[in-house]
Biopython code that builds the backbone (N, CA, C, O; Angstrom):
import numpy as np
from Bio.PDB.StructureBuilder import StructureBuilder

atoms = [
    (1, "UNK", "N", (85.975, 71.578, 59.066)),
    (1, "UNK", "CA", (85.942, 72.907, 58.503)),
    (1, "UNK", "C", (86.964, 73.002, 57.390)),
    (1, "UNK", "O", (88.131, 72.647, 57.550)),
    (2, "UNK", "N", (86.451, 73.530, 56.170)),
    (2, "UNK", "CA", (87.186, 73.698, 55.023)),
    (2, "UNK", "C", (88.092, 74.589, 54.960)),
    (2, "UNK", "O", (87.612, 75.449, 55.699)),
    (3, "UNK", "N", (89.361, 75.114, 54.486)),
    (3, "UNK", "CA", (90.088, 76.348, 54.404)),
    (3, "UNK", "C", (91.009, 76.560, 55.108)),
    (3, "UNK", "O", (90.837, 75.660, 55.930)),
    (4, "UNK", "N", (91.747, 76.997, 55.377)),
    (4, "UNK", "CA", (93.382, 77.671, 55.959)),
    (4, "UNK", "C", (92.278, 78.574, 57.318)),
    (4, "UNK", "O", (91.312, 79.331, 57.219)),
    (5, "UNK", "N", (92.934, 78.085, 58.339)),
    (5, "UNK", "CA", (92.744, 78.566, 59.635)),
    (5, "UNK", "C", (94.090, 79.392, 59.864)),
    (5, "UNK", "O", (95.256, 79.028, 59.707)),
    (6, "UNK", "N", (93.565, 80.631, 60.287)),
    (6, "UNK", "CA", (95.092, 81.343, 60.366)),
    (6, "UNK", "C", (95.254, 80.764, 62.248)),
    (6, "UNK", "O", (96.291, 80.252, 62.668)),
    (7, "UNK", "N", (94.210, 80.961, 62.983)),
    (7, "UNK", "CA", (94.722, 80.587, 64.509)),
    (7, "UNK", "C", (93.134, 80.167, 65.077)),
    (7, "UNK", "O", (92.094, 80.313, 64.434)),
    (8, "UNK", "N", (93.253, 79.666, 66.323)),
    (8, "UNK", "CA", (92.519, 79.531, 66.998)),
    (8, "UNK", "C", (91.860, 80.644, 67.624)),
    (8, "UNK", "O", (92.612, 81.524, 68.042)),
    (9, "UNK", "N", (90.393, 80.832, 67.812)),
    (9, "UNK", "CA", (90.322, 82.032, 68.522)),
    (9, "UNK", "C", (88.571, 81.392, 69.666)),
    (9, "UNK", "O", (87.875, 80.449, 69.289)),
    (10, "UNK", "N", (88.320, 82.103, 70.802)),
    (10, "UNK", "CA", (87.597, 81.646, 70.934)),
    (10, "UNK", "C", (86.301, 82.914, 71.004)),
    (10, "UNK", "O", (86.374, 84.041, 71.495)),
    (11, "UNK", "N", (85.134, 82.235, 70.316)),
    (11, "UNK", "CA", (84.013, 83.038, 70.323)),
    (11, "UNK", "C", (83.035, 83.410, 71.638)),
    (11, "UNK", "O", (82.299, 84.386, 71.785)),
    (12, "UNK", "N", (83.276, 82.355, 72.480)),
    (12, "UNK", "CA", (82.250, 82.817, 73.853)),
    (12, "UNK", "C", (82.465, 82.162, 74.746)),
    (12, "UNK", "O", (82.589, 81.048, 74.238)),
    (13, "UNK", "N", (82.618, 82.052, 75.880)),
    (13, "UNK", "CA", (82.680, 81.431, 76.993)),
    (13, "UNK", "C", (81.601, 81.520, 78.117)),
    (13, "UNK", "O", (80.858, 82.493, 78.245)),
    (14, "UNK", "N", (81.585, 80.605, 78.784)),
    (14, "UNK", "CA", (80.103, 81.144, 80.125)),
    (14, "UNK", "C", (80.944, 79.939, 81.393)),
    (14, "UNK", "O", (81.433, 78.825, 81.208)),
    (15, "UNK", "N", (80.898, 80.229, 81.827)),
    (15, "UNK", "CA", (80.559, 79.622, 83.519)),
    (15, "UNK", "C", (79.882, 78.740, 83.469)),
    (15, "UNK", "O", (78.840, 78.817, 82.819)),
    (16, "UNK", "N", (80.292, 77.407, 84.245)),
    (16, "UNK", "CA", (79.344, 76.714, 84.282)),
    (16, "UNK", "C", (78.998, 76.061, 85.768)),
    (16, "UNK", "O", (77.837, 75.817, 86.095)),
    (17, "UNK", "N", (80.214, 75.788, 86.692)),
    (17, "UNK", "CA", (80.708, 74.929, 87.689)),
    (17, "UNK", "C", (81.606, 74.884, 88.275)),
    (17, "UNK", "O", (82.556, 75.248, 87.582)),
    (18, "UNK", "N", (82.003, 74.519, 89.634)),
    (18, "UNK", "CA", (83.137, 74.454, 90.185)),
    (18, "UNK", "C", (84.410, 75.259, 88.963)),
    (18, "UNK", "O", (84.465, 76.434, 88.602)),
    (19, "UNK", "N", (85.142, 74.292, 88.645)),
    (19, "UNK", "CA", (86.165, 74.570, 87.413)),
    (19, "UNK", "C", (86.218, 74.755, 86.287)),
    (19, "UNK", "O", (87.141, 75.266, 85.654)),
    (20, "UNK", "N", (84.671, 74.132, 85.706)),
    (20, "UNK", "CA", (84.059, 74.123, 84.316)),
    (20, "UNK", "C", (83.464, 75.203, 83.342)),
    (20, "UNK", "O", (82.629, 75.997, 83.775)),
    (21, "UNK", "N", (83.866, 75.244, 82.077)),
    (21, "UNK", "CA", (83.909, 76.188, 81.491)),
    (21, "UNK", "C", (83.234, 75.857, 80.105)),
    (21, "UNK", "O", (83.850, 74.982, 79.497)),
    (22, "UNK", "N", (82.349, 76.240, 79.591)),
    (22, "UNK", "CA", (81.927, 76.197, 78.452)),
    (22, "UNK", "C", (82.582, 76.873, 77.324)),
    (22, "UNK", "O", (82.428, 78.076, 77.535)),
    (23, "UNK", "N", (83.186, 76.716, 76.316)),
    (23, "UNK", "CA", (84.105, 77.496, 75.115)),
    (23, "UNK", "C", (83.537, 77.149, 73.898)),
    (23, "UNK", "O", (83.630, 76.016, 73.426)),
    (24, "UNK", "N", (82.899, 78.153, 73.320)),
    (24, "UNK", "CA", (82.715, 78.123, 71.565)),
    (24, "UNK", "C", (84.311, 78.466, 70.556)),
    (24, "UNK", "O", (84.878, 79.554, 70.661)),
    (25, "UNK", "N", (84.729, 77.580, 69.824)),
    (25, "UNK", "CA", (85.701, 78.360, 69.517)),
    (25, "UNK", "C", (85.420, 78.919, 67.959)),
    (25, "UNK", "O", (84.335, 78.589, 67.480)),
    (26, "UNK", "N", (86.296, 79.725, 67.145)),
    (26, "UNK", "CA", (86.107, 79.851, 65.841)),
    (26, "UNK", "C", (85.729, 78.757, 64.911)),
    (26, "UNK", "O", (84.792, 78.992, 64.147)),
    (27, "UNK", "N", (86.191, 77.835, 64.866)),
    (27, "UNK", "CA", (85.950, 76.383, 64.188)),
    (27, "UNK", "C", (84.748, 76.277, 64.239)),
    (27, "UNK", "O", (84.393, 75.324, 63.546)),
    (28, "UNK", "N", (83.287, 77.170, 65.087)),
    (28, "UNK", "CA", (82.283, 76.044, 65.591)),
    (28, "UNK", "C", (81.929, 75.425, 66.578)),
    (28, "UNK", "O", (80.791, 75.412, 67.048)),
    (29, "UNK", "N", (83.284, 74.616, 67.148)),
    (29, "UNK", "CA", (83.469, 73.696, 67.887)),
    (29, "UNK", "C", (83.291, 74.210, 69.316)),
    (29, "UNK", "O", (83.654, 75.273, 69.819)),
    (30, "UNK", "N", (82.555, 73.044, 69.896)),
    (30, "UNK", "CA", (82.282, 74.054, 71.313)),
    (30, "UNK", "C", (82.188, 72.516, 72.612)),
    (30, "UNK", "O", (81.661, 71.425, 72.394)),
    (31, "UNK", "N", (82.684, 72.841, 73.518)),
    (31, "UNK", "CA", (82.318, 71.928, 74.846)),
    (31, "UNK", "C", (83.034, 72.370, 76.089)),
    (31, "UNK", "O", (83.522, 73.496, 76.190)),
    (32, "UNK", "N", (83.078, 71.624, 76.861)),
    (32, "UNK", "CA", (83.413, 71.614, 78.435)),
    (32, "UNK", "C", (84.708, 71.792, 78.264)),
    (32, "UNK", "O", (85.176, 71.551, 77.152)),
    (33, "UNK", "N", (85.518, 72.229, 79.274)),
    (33, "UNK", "CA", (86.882, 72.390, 80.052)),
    (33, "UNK", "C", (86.293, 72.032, 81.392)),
    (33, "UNK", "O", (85.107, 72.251, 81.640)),
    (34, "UNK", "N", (87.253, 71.393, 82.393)),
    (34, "UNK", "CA", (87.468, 71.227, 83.580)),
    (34, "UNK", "C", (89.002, 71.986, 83.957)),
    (34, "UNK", "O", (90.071, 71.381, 83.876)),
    (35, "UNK", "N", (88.892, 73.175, 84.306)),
    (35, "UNK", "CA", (90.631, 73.292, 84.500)),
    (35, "UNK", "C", (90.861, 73.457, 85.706)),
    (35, "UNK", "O", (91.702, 74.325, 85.938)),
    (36, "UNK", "N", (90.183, 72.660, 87.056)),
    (36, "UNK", "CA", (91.135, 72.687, 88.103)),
    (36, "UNK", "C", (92.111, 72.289, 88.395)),
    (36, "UNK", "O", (92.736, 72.870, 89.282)),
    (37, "UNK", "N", (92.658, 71.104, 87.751)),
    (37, "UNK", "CA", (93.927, 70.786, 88.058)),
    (37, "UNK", "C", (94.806, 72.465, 87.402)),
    (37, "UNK", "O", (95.239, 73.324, 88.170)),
    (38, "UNK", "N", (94.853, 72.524, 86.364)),
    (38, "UNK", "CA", (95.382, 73.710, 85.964)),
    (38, "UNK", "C", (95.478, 74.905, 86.711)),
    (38, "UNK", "O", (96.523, 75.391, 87.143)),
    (39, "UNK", "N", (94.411, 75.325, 86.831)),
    (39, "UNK", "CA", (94.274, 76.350, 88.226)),
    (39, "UNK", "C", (95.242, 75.820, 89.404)),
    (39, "UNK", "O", (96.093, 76.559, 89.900)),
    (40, "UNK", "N", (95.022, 74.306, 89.868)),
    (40, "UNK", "CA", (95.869, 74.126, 91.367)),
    (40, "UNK", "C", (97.462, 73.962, 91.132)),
    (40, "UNK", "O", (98.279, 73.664, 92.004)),
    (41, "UNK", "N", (97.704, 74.199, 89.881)),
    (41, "UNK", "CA", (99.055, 73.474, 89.297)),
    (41, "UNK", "C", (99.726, 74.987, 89.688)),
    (41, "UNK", "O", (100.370, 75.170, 90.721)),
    (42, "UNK", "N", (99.458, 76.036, 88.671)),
    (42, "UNK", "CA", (100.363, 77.331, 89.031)),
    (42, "UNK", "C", (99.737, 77.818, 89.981)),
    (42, "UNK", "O", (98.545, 77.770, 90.284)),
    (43, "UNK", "N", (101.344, 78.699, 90.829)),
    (43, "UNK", "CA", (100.749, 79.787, 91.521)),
    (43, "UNK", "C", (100.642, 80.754, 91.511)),
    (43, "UNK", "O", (100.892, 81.273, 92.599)),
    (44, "UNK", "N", (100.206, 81.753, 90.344)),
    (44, "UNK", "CA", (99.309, 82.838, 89.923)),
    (44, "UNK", "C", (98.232, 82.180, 89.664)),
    (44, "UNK", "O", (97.745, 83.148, 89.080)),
    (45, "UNK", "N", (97.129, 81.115, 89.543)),
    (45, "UNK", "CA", (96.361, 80.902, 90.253)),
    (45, "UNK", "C", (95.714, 80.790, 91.158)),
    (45, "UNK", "O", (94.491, 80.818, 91.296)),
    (46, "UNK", "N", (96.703, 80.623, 91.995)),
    (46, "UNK", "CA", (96.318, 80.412, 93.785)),
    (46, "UNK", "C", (94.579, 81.087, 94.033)),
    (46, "UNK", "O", (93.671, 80.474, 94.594)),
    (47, "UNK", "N", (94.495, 82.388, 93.478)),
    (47, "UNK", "CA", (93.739, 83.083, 94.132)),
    (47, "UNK", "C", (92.057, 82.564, 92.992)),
    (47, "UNK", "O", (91.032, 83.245, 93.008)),
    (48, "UNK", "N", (92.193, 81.508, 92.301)),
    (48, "UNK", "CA", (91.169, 81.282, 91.411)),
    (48, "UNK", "C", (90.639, 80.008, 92.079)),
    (48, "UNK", "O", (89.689, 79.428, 91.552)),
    (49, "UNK", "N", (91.324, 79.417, 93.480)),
    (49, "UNK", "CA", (91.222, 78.210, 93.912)),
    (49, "UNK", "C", (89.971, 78.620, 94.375)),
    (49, "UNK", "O", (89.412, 77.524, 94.324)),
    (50, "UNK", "N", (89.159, 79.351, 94.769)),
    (50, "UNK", "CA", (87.976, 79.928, 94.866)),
    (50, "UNK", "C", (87.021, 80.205, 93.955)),
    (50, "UNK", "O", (86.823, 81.181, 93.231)),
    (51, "UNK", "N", (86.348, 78.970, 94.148)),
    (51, "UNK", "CA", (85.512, 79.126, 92.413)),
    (51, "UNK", "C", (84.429, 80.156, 92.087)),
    (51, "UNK", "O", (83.880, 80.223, 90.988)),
    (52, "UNK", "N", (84.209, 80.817, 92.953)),
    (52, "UNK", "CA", (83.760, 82.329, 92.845)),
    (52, "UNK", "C", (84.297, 83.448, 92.429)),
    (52, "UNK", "O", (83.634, 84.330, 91.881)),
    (53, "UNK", "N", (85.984, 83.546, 92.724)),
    (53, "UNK", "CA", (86.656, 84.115, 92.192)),
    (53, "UNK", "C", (87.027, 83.214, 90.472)),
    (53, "UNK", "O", (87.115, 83.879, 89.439)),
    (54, "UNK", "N", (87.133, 82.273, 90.477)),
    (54, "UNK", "CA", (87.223, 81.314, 89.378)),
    (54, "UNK", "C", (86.159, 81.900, 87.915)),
    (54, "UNK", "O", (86.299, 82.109, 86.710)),
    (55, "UNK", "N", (85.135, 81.971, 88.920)),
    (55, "UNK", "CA", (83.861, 82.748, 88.013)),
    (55, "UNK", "C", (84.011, 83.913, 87.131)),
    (55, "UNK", "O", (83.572, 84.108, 85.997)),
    (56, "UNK", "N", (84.644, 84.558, 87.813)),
    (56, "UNK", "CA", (84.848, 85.875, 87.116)),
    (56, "UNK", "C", (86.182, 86.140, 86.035)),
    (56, "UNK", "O", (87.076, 86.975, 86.179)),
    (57, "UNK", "N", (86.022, 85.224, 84.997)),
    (57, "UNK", "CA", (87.207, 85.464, 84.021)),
    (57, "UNK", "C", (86.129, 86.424, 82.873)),
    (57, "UNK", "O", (84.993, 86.801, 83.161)),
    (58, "UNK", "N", (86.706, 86.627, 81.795)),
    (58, "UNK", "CA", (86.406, 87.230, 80.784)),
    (58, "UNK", "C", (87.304, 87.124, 79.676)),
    (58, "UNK", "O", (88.300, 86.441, 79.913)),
    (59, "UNK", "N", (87.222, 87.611, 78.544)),
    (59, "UNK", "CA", (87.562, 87.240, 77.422)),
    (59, "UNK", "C", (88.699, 88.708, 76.467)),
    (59, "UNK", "O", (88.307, 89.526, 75.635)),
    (60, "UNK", "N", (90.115, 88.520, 77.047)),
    (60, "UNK", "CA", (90.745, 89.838, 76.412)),
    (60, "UNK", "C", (90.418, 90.118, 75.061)),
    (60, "UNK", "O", (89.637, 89.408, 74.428)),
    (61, "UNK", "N", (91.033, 91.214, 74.543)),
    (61, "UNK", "CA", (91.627, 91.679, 73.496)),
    (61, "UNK", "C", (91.662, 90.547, 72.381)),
    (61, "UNK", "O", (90.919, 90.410, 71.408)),
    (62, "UNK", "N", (92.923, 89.641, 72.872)),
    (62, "UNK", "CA", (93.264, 88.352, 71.886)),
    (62, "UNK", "C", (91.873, 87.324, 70.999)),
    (62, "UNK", "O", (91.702, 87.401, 69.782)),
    (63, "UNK", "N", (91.291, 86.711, 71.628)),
    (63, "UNK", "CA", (90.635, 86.474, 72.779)),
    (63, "UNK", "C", (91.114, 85.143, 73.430)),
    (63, "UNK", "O", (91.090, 83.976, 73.038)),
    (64, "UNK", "N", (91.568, 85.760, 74.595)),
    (64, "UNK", "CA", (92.220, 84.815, 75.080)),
    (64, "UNK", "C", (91.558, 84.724, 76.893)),
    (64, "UNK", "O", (91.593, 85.584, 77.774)),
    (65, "UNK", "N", (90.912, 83.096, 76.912)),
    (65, "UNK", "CA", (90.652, 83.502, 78.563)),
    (65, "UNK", "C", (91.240, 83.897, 79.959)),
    (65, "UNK", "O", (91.831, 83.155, 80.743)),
    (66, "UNK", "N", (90.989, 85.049, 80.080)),
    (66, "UNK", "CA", (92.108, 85.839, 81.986)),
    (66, "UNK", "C", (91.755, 86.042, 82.701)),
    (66, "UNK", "O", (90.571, 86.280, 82.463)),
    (67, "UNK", "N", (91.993, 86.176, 83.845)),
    (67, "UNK", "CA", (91.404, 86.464, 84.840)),
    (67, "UNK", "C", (92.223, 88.031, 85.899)),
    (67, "UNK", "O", (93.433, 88.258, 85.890)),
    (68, "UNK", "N", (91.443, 88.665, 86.494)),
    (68, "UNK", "CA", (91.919, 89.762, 87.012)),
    (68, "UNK", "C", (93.657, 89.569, 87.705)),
    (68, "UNK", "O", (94.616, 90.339, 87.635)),
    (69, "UNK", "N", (93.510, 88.153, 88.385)),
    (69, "UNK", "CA", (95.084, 88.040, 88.804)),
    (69, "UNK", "C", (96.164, 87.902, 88.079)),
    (69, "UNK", "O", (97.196, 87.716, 88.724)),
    (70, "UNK", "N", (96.257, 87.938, 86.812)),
    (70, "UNK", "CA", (97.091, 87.955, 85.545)),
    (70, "UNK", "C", (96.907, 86.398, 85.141)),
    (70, "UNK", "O", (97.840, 86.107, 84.392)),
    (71, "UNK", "N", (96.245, 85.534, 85.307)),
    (71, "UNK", "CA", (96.333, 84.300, 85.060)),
    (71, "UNK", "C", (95.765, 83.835, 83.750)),
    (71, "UNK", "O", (94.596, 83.548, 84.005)),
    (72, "UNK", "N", (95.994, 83.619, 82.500)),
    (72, "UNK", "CA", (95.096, 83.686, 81.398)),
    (72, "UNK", "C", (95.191, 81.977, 80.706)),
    (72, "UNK", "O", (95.492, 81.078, 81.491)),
    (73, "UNK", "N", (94.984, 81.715, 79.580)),
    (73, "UNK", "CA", (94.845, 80.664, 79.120)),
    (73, "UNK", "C", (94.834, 80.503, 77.863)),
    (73, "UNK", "O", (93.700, 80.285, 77.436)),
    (74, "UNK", "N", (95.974, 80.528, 76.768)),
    (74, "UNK", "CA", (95.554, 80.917, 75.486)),
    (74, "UNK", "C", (94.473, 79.865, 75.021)),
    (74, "UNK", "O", (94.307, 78.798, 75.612)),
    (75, "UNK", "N", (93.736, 80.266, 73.885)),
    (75, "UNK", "CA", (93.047, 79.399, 72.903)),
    (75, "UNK", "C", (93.457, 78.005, 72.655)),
    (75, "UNK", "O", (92.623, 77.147, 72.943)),
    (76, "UNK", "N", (94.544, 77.637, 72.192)),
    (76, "UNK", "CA", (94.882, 76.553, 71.267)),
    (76, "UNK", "C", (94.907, 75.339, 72.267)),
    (76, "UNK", "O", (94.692, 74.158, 71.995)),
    (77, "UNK", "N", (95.375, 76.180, 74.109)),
    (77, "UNK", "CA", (95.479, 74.915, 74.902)),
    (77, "UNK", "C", (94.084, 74.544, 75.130)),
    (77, "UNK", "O", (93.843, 73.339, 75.063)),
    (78, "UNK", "N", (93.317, 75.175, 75.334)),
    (78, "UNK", "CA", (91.685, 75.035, 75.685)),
    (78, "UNK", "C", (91.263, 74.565, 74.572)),
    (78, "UNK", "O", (90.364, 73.813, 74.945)),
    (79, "UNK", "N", (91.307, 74.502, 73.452)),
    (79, "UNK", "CA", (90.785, 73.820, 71.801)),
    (79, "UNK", "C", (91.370, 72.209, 72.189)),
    (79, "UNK", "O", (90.650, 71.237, 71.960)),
    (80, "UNK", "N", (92.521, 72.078, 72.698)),
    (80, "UNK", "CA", (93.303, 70.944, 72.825)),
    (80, "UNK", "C", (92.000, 70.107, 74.140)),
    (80, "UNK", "O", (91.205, 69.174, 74.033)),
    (81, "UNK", "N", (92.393, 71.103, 75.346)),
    (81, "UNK", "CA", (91.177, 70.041, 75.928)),
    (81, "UNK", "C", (89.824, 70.050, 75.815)),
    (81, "UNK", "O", (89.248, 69.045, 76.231)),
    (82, "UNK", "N", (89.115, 71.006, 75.319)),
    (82, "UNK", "CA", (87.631, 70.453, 75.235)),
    (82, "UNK", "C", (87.658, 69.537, 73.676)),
    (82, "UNK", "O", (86.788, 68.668, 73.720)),
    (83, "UNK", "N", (88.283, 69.527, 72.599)),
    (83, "UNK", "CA", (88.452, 68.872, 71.537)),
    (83, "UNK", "C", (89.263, 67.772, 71.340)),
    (83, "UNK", "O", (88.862, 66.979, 70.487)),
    (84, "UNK", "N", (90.300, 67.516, 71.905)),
    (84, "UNK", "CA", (91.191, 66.206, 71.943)),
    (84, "UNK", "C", (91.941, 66.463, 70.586)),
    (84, "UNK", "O", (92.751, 65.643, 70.153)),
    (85, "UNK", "N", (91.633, 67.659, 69.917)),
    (85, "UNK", "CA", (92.606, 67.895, 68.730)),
    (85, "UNK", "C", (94.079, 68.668, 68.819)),
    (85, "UNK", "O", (93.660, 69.733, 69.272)),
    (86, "UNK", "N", (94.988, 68.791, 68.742)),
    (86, "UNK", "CA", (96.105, 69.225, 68.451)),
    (86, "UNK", "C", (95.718, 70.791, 67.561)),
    (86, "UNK", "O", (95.286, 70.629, 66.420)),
    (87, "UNK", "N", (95.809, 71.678, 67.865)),
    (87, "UNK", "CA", (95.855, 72.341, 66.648)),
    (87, "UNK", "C", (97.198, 72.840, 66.310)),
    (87, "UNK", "O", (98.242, 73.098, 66.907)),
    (88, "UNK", "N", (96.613, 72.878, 64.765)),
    (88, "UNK", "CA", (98.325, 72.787, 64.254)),
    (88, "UNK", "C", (99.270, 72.067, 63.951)),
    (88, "UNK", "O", (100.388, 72.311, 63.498)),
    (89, "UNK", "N", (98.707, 71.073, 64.255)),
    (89, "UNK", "CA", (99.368, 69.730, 64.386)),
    (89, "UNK", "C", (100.782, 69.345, 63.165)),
    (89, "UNK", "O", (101.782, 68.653, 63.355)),
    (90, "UNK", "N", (100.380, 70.048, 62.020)),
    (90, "UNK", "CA", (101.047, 69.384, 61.153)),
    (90, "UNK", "C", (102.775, 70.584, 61.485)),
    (90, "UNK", "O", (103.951, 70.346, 61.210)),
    (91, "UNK", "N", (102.167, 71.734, 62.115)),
    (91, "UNK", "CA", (103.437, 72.426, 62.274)),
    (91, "UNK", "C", (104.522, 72.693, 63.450)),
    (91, "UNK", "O", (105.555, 73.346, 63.592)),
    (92, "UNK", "N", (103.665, 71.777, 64.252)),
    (92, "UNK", "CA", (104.356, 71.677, 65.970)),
    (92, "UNK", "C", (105.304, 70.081, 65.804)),
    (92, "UNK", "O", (106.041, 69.629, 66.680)),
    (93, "UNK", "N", (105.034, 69.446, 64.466)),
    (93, "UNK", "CA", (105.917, 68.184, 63.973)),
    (93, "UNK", "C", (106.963, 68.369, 63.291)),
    (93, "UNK", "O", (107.678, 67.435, 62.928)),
    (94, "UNK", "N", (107.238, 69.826, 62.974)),
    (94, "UNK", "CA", (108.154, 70.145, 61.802)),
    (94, "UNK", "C", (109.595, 69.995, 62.633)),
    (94, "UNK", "O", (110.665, 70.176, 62.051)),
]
sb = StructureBuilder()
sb.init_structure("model")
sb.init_model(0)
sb.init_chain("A")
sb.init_seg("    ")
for serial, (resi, resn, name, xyz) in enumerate(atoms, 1):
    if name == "N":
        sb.init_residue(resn, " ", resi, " ")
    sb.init_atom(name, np.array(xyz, "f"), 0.0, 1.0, " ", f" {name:<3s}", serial, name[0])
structure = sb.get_structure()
């Protein structure tokens, strides 16, 4: 993608599986997340270890993915794992 990206943002998300998450982001760019380890890592997750409850995130304000227990996920880390790209890269080196 050509041009000055001011940030990451993401355009849509859906449910897919156990932990798995489908993410379109602004770029275009779109694929899988697996974030159970993530989920089992903190505990303001705890209550997402239930992938039914897991199910039910949505997309704030930002847009940033959360879930009712305050547990959210900004953009740039989720761009990082379904993309293997860094974003930003040239300014997280400075």
């Amino acid at each position: 993608m050509e041009g000055k990206m001011d940030c990451i943002t993401i355009s849509r998300a859906r449910y897919l599986h156990d932990y798995r998450v489908w993410i379109q982001f602004n770029t275009g760019e779109s694929g899988e997340a697996d974030l159970k380890d993530i989920i089992y890592k903190f505990p303001i997750a705890a209550p997402l270890r239930d992938p039914a409850a897991f199910a039910k995130f949505h997309l704030d304000a930002w847009p940033t993915l959360t879930w009712d227990c305050g547990f959210d996920l900004d953009p740039e880390y989720l761009y990082e794992i379904v993309t293997g790209k860094v974003p930003f890269e040239s300014i997280k080196k400075r």
